[in-house]
Every structure is written in structure tokens, then in C-alpha cells.
C-alpha positions as CSV (number, residue, x, y, z in Angstrom):
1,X,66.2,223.7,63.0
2,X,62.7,223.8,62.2
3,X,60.0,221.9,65.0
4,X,57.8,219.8,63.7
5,X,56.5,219.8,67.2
6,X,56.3,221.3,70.7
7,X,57.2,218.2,72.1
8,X,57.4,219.0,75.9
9,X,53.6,220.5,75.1
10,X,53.0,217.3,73.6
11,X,54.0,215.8,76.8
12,X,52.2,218.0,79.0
13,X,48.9,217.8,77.1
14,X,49.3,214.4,77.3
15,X,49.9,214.0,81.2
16,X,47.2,216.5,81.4
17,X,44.5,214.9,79.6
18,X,45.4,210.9,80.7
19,X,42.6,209.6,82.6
20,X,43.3,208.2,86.3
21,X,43.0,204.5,86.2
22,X,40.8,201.8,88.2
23,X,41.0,201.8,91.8
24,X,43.6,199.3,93.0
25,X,45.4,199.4,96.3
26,X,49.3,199.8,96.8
27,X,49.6,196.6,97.4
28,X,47.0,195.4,94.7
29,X,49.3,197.7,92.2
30,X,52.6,196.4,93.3
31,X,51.1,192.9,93.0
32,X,49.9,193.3,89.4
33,X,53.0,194.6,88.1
34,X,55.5,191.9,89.8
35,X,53.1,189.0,88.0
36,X,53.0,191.1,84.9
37,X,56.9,190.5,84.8
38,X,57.0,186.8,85.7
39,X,54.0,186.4,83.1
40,X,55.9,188.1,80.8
41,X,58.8,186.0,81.6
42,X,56.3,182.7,81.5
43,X,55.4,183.9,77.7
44,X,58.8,184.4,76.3
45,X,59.6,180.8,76.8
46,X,55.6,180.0,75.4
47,X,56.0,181.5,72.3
48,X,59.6,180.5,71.5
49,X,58.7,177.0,72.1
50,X,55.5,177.3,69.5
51,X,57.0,179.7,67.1
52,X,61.1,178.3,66.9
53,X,61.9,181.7,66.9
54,X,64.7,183.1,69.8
55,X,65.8,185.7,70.1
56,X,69.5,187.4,68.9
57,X,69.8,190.0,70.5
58,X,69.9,191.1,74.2
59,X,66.9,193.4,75.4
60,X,65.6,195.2,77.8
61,X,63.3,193.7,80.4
62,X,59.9,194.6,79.9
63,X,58.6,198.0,81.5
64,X,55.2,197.8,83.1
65,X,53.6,202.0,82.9
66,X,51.2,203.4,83.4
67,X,48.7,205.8,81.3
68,X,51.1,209.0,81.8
69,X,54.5,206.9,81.3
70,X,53.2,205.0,78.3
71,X,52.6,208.4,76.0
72,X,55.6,209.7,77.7
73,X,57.4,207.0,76.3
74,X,56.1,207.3,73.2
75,X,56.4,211.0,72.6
76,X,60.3,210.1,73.6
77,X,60.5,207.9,70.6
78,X,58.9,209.7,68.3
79,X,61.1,213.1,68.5
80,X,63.9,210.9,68.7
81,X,62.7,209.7,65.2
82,X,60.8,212.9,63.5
83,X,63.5,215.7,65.0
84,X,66.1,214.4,62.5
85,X,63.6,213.8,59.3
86,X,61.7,217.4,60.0
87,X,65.3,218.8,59.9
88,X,66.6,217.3,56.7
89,X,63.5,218.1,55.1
90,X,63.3,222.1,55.8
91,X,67.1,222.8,55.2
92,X,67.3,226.1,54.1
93,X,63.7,226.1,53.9
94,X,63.4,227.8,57.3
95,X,59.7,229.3,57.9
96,X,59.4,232.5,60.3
97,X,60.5,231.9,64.1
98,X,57.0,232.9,64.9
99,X,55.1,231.0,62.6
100,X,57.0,228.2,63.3
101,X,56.9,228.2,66.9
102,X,52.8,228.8,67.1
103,X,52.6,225.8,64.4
104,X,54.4,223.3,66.3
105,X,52.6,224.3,69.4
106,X,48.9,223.7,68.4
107,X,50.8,220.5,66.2
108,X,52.5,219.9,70.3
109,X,48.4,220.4,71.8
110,X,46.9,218.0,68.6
111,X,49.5,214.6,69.3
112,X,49.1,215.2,73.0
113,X,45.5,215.3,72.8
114,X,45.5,212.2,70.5
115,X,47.9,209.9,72.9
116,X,46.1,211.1,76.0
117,X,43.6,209.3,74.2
118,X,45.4,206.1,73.1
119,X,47.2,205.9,76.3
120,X,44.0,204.8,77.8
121,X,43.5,202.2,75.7
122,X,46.7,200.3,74.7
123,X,47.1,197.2,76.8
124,X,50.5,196.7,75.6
125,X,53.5,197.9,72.7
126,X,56.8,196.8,71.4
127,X,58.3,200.5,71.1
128,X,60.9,200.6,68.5
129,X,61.4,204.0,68.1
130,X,63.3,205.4,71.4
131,X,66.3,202.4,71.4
132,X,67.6,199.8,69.3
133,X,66.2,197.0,69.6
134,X,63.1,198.3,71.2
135,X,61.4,197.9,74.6
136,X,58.2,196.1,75.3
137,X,55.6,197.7,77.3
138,X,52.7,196.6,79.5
139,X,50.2,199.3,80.4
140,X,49.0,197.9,84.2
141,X,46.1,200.2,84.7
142,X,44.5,199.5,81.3
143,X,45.0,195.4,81.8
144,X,43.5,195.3,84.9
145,X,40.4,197.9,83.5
146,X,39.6,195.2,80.6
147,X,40.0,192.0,82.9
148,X,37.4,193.7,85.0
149,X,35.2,194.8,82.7
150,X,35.4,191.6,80.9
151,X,35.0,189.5,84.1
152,X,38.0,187.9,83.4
153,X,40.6,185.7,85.8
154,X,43.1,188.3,85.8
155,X,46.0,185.7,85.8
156,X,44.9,184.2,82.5
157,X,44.1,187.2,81.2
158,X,47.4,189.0,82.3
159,X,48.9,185.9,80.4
160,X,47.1,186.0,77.5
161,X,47.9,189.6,76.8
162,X,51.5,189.1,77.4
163,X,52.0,186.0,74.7
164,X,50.6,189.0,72.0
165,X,53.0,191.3,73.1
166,X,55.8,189.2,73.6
167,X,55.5,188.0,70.5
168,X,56.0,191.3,68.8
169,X,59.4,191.3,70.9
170,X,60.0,188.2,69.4
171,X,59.5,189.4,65.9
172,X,61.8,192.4,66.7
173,X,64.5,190.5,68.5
174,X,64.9,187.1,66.9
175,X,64.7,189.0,63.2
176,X,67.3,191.4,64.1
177,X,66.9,193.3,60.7
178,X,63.0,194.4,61.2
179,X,63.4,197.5,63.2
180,X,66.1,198.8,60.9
181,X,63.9,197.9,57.9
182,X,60.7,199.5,59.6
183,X,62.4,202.9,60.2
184,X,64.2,202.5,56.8
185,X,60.4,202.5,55.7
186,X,59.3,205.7,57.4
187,X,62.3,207.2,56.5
188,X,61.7,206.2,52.3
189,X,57.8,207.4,53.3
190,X,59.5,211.1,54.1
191,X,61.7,211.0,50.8
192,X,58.8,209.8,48.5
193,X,57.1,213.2,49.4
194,X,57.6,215.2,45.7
195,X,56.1,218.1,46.9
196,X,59.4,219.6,49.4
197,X,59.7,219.9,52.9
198,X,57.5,222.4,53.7
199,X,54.8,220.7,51.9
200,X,54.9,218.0,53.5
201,X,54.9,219.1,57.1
202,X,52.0,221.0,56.4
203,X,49.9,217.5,55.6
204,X,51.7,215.9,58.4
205,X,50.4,218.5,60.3
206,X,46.7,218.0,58.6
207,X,47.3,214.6,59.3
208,X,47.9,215.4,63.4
209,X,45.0,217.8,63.4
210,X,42.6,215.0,61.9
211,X,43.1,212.5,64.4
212,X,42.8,215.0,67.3
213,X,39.9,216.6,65.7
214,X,38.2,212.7,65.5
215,X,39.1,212.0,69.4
216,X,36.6,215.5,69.9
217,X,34.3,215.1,67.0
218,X,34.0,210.8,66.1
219,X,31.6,211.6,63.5
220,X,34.5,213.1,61.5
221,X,34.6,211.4,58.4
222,X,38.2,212.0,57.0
223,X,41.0,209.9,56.7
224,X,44.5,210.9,57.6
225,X,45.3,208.7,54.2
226,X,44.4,212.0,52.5
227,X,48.3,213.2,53.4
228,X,49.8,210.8,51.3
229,X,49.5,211.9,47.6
230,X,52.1,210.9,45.6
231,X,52.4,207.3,44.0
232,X,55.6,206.7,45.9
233,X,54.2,207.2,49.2
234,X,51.1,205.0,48.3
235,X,53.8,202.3,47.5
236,X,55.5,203.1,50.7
237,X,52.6,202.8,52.7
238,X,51.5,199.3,50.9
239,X,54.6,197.9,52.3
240,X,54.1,199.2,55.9
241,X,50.5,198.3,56.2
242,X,51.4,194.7,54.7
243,X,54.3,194.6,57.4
244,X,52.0,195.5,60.4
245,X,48.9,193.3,59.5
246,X,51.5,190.3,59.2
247,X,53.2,191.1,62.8
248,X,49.7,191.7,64.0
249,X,48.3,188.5,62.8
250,X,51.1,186.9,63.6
251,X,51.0,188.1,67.0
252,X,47.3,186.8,67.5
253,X,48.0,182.8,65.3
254,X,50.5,182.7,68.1
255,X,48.4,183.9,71.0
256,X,45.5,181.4,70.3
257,X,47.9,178.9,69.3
258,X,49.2,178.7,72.7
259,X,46.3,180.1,74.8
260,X,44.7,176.6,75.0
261,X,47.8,175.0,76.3
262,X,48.5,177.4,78.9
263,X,45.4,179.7,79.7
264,X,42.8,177.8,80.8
265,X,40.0,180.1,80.6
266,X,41.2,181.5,77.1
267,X,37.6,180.1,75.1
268,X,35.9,183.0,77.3
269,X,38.5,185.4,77.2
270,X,38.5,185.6,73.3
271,X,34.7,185.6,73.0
272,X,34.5,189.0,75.1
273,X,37.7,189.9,74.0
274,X,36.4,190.0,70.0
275,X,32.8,191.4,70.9
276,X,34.8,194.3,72.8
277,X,37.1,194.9,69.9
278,X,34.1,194.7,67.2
279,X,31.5,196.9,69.2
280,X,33.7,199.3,70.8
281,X,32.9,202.9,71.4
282,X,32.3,205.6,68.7
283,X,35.3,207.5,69.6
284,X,37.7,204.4,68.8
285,X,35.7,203.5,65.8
286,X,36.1,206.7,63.9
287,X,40.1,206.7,65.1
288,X,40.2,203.3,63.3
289,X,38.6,204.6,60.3
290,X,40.8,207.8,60.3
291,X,43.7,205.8,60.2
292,X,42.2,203.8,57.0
293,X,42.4,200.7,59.4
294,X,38.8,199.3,58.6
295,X,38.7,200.3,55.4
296,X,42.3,199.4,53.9
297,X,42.9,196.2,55.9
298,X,41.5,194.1,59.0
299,X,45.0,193.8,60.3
300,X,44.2,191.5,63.5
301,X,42.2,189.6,61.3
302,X,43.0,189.3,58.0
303,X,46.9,188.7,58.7
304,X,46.0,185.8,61.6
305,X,44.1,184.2,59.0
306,X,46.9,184.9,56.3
307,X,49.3,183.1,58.9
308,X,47.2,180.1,59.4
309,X,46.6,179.6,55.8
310,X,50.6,179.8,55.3
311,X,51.2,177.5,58.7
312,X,48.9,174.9,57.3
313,X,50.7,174.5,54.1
314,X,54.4,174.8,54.9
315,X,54.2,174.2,58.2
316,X,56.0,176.5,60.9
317,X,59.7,176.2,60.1
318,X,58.2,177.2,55.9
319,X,56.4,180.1,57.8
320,X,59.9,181.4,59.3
321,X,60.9,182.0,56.1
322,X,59.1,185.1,55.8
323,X,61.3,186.8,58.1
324,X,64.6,185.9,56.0
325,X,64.7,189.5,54.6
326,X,62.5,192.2,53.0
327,X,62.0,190.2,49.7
328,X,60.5,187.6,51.5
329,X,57.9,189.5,53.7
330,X,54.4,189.4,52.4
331,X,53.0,191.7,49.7
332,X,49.7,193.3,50.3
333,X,48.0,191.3,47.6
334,X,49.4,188.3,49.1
335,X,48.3,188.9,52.2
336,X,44.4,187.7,51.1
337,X,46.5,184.9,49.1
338,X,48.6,182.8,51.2
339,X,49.3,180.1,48.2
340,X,50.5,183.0,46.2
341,X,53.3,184.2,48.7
342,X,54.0,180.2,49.2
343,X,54.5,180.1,45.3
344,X,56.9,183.0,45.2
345,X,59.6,181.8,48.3
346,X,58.9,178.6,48.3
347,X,58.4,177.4,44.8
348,X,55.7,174.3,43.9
349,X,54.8,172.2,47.2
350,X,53.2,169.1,48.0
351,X,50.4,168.2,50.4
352,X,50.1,170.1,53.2
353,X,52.0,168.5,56.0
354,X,49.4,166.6,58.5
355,X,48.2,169.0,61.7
356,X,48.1,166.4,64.8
């Protein structure tokens, strides 16, 4: 079968190039990560209370990581998910052993290089890839860097990060269907490719090289968007970036809809929180724009504004309905038009229902 990637380079690259976190003691690190899981614990019952939505499936408790263990994990999920999609693609297309094996390796050096990167700045991820349903993951090291930075109380801030991602489990676990539909939407992206297999490794592989050239060079000005070039895949990727900015948004209407209630200092903690994610450095900039995430959508953004302006007129319970099936998740021109999704699953409605 053909390798898409070295993935044990990938891993290796990735452990090698992880930064060392902020100096905590043993017992300051075994501290942080036994509140991380009763906080976690403390948000699950948060945001089923404010969203109605429980969840239907059993999961796994949450997994607090650090740098090295976060990409590891990731890396995990993603051969478990590309391995079988590379090898459908390049049946009986097989390239040369050697030119296979050096591609994957510099491919194996590129998506190490670029989660090395990441894995220093994700606070937390639902991971959907490795298991069904998924497993939610809080990166310690990089949680207790931003509290400090951001001279927060690291209690409430430990909380407030944990009602975000514990929402996202929410939204995989209480709509049992969405991880089956998300990977159903990778898998369509893959098929929509008109070009054959090897084609289309080769701009995955652009793709790859991209973002690791932008985490060396951030005044790189391409976008990995330039991989996807047939209409199918354009339609493909409309759907996925209309499902992540409404999980994100989602994720962020629920965090500051029960941040007041529950995290006292959470007025502060947003402020610095915002001017850190709106300044940022260079490098993180350019990765944004690589990704097409500042130029296509504003995903935290645009989608929590897109949930409000749904909330406001239907209510919570005539939010929910979004996650009844596919038909009835946003469309990306909807997304900036809240009465026009309301229109389409919900038909005419009155007033909206009084806030108080």
C-alpha cells in the first residue's frame, strides 16, 4: 500500500520539535491536572443545564496531555483515518518503492514540523478521528502558559476553557450522528478529487509542505485552499467549513452564556482572552491565513454571533433543531443570515420569545 506518510517520522519530528512547557513543580503539575478533571466534570453538568443537550452515548473521561501526547494523539487519529483513504485512492496506481518511501518521509518531517507547532498552542480538542465517539483533550502545560501570561485566576480560567471544550463533546456525544457525518465529509472530499489518486496526493502533499513552509517562513502568502480544484471539492469544503464555524460558535454562545454564572472573573478573562487571539504572533497569523481561516470565515466569531441571532428568535429548544440531521445544519450563506436558516426548518415565526 502506498504511504501517504512516514508516520512514526511524523511522530518523532513532532516529539522532537515540541517545546518544554512552563515551570511547574510535581506537585504543582499533579495539582493542575486532578482540578482539570473535576472542572471538566463541573462543565459537563454547566453546559447540559444551559444547552438541554445530554449526552447518548458513553465516552471516555477526558485525557489531560501534554505538548508531546497531544500531537501524538493526533498523529494516531489521523493515520487511522488517511492510511485507508491513501490506499483506496492509489490502487493499482502504485508509484516506485523509492520514490514513495522519500515522499512520505519529507511529507512524515512537514506534518510533524507543523503539529510540533500547534501542539504548543492548542489549549484543548475533541479528537474524533482515533475512536468512535471521540475523546476530549486538555493540554495542561499550554492552559497554565495562557492563565499566566494573561494574569488570570487559574481556577476560573481552567473552567472557562473547559465549558468550550466540553461543549464540543457535547455536540459529539449528545448528536450521536456528527462524527459519522464529519468523516463521511472528508471521506466525500477525497472522492470529489477528478483528477485520480495520484493527483491528488501530490496537492495533499503541497498542501502539507505549505503549512510547514508558513510555520518557517510566516510571510508566506499561499493558501493550502489552492489543493482543492475541482467544484466538488469546493462544495465539500462549504459544508465542512459551515459545520466547524457553527460548532465553534456554538462552543463560545455557550461558554459566555454560562461564564457569568459560574466564573466569576470571566469579564477580564474574555477581554485578554480576545486581544490575545486578535493580536497574536506572526507565525499563528499566517497559519490562519494559510488555512483560508481569516479570509473564508471568522469561525469563533461569525458562528457565535450566528447562534445568538438563532437563540434570540427560536429560543434554545428551536436552536437544537439544527442538530436533527445534515439537512438541518446551517448552510454557509446562512451562516451570516440567521432568519434565513429559521425560514427553511422552522417555517414563518412570531415574535421572538422574551430574554429574562
Amino acid at each position: 500500500m502506498a504511504q501517504f506518510v512516514d508516520w512514526d517520522l511524523a511522530a518523532a519530528t513532532a516529539a522532537a520539535l515540541s517545546k518544554s512547557g512552563p515551570r511547574v513543580s510535581y506537585t504543582e503539575a499533579t495539582d493542575v491536572v486532578a482540578q482539570l478533571r473535576r472542572l471538566t466534570d463541573e462543565a459537563a453538568g454547566h453546559v447540559a443545564d444551559y444547552t438541554g443537550l445530554r449526552s447518548q452515548v458513553s465516552h471516555p473521561p477526558v485525557r489531560v496531555v501534554d505538548r508531546r501526547d497531544w500531537a501524538a494523539t493526533n498523529i494516531a487519529g489521523l493515520r487511522e483515518v488517511i492510511t485507508p483513504l491513501v490506499g483506496r485512492l492509489t490502487r493499482d496506481k502504485q508509484p516506485g518503492a523509492l520514490t514513495e518511501a522519500i515522499g512520505s518521509r519529507v511529507t512524515g518531517v512537514q506534518a510533524g514540523t507543523v503539529l510540533a507547532y500547534l501542539s504548543g498552542r492548542v489549549l484543548g480538542q475533541y479528537e474524533v478521528f482515533s475512536a468512535d465517539p471521540g475523546q476530549l483533550l486538555l493540554v495542561a502545560p499550554n492552559i497554565v502558559e495562557v492563565e499566566r501570561k494573561l494574569g488570570a485566576d487559574p481556577r476560573d480560567f481552567r473552567l472557562w476553557v473547559c465549558l468550550h471544550e466540553v461543549t464540543h463533546r457535547t455536540q459529539f456525544t449528545a448528536v450521536p450522528w456528527m462524527r459519522a457525518y464529519f468523516l463521511s465529509e472528508v471521506q466525500a472530499f477525497v472522492d470529489a478529487s477528478s483528477s485520480g489518486g495520484e493527483h491528488l496526493l501530490e496537492r495533499l502533499r503541497r498542501g502539507v509542505a505549505t503549512l510547514s513552509d508558513a510555520v518557517k517562513d510566516p510571510e508566506s502568502r499561499t493558501s493550502v485552499l489552492d489543493i482543492v480544484q475541482t467544484p466538488g471539492q469546493r462544495a465539500v469544503l462549504d459544508r465542512l467549513t459551515a459545520l466547524m464555524t457553527l460548532l465553534e460558535g456554538h462552543a463560545e454562545f455557550v461558554m459566555d452564556g454560562v461564564g457569568p454564572q459560574v466564573v466569576p472573573s470571566v469579564e477580564r478573562i474574555r477581554a485578554a482572552f480576545n486581544r490575545r487571539r486578535e493580536t497574536g504572533n506572526p507565525l499563528e497569523k499566517a497559519i490562519r491565513r494559510l488555512l483560508g481561516v481569516e479570509v473564508k470565515m471568522r469561525q469563533y466569531a461569525e458562528g457565535r454571533k450566528f447562534v445568538h441571532g438563532v437563540v434570540d428568535r427560536v429560543g434554545m429548544d428551536g436552536f437544537n433543531k439544527i442538530f436533527g440531521s445534515p439537512l438541518t445544519l446551517p448552510r454557509l450563506d446562512e451562516l451570516g443570515d440567521p432568519d434565513a436558516w429559521v425560514a427553511r426548518v422552522h417555517g414563518p415565526v412570531g415574535p421572538a420569545p422574551t430574554v429574562g
